[in-house]
DSSP file (Angstrom, degrees, kcal/mol; ACC not computed):
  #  RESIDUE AA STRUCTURE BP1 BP2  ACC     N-H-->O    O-->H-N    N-H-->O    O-->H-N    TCO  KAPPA ALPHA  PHI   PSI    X-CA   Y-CA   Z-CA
    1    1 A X              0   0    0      0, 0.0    13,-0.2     0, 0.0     2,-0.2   0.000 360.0 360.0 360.0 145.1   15.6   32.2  -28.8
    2    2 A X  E     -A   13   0A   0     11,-2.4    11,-1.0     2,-0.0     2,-0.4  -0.644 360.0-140.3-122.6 170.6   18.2   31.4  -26.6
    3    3 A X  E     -A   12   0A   0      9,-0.2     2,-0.3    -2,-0.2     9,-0.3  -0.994  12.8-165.0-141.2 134.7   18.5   28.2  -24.0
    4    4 A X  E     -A   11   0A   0      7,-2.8     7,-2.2    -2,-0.4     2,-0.5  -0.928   3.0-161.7-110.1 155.7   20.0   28.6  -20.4
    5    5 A X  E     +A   10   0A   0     -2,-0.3     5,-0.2     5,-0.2     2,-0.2  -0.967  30.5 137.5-129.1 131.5   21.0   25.5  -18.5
    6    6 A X        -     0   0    0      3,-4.8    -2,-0.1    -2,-0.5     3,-0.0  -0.648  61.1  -0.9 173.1 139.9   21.4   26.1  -14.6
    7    7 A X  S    S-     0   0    0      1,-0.2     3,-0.1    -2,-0.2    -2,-0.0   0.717 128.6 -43.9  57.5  57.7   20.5   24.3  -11.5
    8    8 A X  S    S+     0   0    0      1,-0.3     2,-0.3    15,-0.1    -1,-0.2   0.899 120.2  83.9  84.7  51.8   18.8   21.4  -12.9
    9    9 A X        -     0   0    0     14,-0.3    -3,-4.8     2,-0.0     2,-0.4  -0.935  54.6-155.4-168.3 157.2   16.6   23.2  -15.7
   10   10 A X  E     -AB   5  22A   0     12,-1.7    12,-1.7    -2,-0.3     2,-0.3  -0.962  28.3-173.0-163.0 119.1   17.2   24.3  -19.2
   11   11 A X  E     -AB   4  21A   0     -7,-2.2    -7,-2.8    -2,-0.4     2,-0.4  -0.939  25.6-121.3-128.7 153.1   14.9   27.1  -20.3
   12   12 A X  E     -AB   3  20A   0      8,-1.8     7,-2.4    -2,-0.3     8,-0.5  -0.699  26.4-171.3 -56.4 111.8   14.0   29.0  -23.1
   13   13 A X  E     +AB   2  18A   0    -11,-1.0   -11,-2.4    -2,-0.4     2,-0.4  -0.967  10.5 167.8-130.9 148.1   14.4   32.7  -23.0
   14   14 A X  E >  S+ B   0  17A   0      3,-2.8     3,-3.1    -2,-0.5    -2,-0.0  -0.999  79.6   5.4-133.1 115.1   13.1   35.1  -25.6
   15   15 A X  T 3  S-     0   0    0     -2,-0.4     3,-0.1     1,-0.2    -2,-0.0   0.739 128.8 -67.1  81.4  -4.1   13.0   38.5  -25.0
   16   16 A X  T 3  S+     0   0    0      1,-0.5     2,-0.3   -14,-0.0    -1,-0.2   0.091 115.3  90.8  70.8   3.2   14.8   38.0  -21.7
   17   17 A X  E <  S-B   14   0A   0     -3,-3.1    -3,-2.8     2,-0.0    -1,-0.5  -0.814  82.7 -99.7-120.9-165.7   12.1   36.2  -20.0
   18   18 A X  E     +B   13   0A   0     -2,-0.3    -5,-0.2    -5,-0.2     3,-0.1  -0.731  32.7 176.4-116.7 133.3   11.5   32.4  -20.0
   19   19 A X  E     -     0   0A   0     -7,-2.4    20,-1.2    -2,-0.3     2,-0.2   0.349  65.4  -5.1-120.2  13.4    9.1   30.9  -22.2
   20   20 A X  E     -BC  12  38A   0     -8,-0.5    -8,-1.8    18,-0.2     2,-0.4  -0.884  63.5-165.4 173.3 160.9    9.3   27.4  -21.7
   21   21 A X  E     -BC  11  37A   0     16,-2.2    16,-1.9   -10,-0.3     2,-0.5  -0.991  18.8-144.1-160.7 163.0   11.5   25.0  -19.5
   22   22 A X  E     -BC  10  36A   0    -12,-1.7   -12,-1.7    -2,-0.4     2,-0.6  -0.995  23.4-162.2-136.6 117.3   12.6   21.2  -19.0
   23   23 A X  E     +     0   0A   0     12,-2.7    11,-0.9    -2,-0.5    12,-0.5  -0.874  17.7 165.8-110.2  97.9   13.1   20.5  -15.4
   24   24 A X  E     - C   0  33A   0     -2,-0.6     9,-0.2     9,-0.2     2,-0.2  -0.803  27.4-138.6-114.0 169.7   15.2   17.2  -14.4
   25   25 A X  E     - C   0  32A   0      7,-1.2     7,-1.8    -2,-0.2     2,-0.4  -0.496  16.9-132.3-112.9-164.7   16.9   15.7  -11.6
   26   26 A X  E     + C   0  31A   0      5,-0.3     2,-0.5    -2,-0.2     5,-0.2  -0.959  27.0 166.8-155.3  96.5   20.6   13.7  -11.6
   27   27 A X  E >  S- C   0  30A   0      3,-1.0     3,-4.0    -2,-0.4     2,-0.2  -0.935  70.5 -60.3-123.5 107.4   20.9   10.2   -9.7
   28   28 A X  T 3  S-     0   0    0     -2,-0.5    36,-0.1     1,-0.3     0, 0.0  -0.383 121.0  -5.9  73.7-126.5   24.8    8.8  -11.3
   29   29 A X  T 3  S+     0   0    0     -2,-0.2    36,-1.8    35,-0.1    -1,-0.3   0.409 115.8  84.7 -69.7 -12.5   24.5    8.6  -14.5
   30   30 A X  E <   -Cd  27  65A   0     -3,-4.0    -3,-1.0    34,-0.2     2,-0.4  -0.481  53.2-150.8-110.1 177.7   21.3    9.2  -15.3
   31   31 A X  E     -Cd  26  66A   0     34,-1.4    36,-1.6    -5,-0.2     2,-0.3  -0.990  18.9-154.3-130.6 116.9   19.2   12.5  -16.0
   32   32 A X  E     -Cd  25  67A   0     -7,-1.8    -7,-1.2    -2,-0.4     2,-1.0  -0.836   7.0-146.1-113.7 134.8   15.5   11.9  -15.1
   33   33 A X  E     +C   24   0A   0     34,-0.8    37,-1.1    -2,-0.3    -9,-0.2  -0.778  27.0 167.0-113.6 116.4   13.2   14.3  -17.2
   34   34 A X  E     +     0   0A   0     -2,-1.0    -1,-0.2   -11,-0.9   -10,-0.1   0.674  56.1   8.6-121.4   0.5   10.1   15.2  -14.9
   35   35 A X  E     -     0   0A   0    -12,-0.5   -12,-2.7    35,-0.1     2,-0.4  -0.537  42.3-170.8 164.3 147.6    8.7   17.9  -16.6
   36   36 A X  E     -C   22   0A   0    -14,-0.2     2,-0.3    -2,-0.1   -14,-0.2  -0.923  15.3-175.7-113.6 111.7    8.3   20.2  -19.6
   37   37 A X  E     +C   21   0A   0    -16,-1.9   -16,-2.2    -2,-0.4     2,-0.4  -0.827   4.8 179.6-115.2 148.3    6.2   23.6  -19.9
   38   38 A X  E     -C   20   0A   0     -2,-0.3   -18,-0.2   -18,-0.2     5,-0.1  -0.986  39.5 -96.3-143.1 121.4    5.7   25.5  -22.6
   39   39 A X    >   -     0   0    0    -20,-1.2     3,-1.1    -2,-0.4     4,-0.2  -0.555  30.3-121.7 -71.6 139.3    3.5   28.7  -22.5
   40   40 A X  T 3  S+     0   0    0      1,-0.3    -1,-0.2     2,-0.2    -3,-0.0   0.084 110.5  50.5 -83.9  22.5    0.3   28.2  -23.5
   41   41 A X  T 3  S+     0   0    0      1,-0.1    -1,-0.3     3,-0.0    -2,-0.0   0.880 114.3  47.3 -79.2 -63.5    0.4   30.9  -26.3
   42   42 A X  S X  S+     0   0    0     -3,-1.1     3,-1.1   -23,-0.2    -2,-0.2   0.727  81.9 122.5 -54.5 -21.7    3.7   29.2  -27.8
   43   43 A X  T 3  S+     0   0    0      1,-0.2    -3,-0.0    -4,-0.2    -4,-0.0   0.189  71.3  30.2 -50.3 158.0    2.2   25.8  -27.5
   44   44 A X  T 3  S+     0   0    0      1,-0.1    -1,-0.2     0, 0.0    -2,-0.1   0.417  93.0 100.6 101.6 -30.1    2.3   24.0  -31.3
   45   45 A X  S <  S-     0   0    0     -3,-1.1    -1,-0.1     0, 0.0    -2,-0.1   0.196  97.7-112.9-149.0 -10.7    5.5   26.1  -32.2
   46   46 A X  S  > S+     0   0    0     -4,-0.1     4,-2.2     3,-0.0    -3,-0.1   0.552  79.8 125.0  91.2  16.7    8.1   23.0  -31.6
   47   47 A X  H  > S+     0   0    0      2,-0.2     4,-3.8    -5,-0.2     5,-0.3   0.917  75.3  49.7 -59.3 -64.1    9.8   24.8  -28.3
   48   48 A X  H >> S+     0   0    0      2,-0.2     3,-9.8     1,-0.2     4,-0.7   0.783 113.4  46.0 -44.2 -82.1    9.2   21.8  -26.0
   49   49 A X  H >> S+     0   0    0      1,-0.4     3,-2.9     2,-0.2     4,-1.0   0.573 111.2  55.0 -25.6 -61.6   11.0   19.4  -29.1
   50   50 A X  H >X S+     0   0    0     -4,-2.2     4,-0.9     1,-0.3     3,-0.8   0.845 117.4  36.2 -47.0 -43.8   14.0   22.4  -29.2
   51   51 A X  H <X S+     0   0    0     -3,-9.8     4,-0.6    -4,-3.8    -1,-0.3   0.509 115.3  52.3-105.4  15.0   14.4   21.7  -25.0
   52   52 A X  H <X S+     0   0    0     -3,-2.9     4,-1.1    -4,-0.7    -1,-0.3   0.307 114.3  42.0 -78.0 -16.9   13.8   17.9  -25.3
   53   53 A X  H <X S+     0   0    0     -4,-1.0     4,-0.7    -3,-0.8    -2,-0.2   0.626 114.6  53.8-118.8 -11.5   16.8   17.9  -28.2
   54   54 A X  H  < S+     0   0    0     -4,-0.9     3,-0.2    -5,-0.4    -3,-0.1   0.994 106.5  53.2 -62.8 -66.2   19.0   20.6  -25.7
   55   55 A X  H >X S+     0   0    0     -4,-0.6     4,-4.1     1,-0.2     3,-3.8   0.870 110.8  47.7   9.2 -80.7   18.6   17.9  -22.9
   56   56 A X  H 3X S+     0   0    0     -4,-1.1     4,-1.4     1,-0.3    -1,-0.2   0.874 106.3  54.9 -67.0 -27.2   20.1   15.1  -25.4
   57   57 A X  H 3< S+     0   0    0     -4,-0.7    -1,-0.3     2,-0.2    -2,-0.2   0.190 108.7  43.7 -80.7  14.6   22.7   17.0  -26.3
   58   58 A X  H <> S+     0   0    0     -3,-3.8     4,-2.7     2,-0.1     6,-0.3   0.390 113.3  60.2-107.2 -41.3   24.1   17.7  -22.5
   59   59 A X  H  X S+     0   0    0     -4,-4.1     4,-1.3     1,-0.3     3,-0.4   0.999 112.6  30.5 -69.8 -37.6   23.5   14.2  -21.9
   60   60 A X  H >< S+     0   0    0     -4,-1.4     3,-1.9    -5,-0.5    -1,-0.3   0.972 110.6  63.1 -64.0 -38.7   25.6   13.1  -24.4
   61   61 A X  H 34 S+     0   0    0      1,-0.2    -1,-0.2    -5,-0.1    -2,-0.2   0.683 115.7  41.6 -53.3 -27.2   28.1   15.9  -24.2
   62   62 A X  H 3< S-     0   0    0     -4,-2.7    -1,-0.2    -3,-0.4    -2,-0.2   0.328 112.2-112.1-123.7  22.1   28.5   14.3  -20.6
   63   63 A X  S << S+     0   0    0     -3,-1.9    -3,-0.2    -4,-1.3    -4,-0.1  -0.040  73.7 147.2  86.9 -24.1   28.4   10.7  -21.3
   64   64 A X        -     0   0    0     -6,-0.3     2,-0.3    -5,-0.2    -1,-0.2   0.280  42.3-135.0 -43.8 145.5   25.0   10.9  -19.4
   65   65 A X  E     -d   30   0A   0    -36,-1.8   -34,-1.4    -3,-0.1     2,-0.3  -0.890  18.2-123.7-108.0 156.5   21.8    8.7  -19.9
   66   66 A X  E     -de  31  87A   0     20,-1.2    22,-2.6    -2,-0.3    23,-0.2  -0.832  16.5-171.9-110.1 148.2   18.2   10.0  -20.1
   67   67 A X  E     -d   32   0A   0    -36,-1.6     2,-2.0    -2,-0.3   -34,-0.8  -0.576  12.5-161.6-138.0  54.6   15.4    8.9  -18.0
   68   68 A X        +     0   0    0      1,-0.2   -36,-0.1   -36,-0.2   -34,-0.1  -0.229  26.9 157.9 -70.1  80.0   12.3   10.6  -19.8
   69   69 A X        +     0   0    0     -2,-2.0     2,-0.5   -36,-0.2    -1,-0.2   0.760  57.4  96.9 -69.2 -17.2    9.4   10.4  -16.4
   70   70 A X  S  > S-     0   0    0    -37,-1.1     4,-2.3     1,-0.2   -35,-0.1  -0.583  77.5-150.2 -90.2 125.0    7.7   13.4  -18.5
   71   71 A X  H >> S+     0   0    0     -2,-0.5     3,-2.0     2,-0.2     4,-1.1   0.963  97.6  47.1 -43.0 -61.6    5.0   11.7  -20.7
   72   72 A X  H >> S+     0   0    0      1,-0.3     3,-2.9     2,-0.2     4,-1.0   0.831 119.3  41.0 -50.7 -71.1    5.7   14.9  -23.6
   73   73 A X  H 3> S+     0   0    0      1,-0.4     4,-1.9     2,-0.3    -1,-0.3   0.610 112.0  53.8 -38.6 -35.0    9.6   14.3  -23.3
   74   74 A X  H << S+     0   0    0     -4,-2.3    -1,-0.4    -3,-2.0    -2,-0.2   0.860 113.6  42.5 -65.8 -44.9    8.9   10.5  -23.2
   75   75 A X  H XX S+     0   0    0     -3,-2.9     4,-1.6    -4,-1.1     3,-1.1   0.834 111.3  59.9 -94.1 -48.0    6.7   11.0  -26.7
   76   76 A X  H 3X S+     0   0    0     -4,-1.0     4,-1.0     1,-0.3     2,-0.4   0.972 112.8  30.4 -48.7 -83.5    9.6   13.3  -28.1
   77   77 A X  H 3< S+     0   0    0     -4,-1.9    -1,-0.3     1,-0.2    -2,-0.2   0.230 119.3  59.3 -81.5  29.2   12.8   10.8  -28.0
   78   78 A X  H <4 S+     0   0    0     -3,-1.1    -2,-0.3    -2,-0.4    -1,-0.2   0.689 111.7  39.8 -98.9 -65.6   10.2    7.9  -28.6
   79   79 A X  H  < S+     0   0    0     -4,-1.6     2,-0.6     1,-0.1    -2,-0.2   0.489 111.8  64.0 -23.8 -30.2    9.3    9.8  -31.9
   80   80 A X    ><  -     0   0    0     -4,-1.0     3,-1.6     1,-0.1     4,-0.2  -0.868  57.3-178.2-137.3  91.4   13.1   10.8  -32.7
   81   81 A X  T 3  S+     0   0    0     -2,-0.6     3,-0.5     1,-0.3     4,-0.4   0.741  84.2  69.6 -74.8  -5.0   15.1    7.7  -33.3
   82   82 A X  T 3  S+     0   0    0      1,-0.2    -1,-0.3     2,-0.1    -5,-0.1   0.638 103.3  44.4 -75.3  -7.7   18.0    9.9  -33.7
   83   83 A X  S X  S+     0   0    0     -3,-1.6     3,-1.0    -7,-0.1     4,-0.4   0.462  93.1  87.9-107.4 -11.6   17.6   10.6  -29.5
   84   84 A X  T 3   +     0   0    0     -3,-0.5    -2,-0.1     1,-0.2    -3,-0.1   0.629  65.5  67.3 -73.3  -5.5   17.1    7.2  -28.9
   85   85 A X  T 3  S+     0   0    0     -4,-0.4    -1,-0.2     1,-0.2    -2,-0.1   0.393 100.5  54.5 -94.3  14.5   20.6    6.1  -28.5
   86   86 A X  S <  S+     0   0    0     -3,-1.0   -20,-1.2    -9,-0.1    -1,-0.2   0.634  79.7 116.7 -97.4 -28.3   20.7    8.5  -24.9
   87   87 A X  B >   -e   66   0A   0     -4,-0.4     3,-0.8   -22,-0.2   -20,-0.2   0.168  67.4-141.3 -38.5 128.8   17.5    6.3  -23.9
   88   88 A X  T 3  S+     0   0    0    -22,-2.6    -1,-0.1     1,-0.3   -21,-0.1   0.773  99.9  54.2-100.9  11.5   18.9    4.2  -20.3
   89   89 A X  T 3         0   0    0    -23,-0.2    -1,-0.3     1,-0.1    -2,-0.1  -0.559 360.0 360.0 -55.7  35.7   17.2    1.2  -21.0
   90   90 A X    <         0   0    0     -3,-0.8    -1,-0.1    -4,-0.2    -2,-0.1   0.700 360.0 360.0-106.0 360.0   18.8    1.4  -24.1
């Protein structure tokens, strides 16, 4: 599985098509996460977690804070104290 980041999404591709995605938007600093899909075959299979833990690793790579509006994404770095320290109420 591979992850592409471009134009305000970072998706999952397998096989050359996309099998899940994380869509956020960019206000400053912050990166607002407003929603995560995972096809519903793959669901179960930890794909969302893999592009919730891609996500924390741009925002940090770019000084960035996260701003998780997507309930799963919200339950993901709530879950994973090791993600919390991107959180922007942190």
């Amino acid at each position: 599985m591979d992850f592409i980041q471009e134009n305000k999404k970072i998706s999952a591709i397998e096989n050359s098509e996309e099998i899940a995605f994380l869509s956020y938007t960019t206000k400053n600093e912050v990166l607002t996460i407003d929603h995560t899909e995972v096809s519903p075959q793959l669901e179960g299979q930890g794909i969302g977690q893999k592009l919730v833990a891609q996500i924390v690793e741009y925002a940090r790579s770019e000084n960035k804070k996260i701003d998780p509006q997507c309930p799963f994404a919200n339950s993901v770095i709530e879950k994973t104290p090791e993600f919390q320290d991107v959180l922007e109420n942190k």
